[in-house]
C-alpha positions, 0 to 999 in steps of 0.5 A: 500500500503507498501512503496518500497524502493530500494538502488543502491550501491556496496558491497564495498562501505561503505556509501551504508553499513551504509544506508543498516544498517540503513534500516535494523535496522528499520526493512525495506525491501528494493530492493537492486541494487548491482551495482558490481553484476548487472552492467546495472543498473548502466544505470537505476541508472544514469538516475532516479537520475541524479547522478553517485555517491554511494548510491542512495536510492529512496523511493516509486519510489521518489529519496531521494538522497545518504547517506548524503541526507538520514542521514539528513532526520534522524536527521530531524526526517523525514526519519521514517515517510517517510518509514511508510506504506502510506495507 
């Protein structure tokens, strides 16, 4: 089984462009909700996570919080081996 991982954000917002860089520079493939594009899954967002707030990142359909949420997990090391492969 892979790990999904999805991101709800803007193409503005600069907190969801460090957590897509982030994914990208570990080479994750990722469901990217772009909520300026796509304004009903701000909806979809609201209720899986219980925030409003940018960005969302949910890893394996679990909510892992927002950018300061998922730099935590980096500097506790954990964030990598939760986007391994869980097979």
């Amino acid at each position: 089984m892979t790990v999904k991982v999805e991101i709800y954000g803007t193409s503005s917002c600069r907190k969801c462009t460090n957590v897509r860089e982030l994914l990208g520079e570990r080479k994750v493939e990722y469901i990217d909700y772009m909520i300026d594009l796509m304004p009903l899954e701000k909806d979809t967002m609201i209720r899986r996570s219980g925030r409003k707030n940018y960005p969302q990142l949910f890893i394996n359909d679990e909510h892992i919080g927002g950018e300061k949420e998922v730099m935590q997990l980096v500097l506790d090391g954990k964030l990598d081996s939760l986007l391994k492969n869980n097979l």
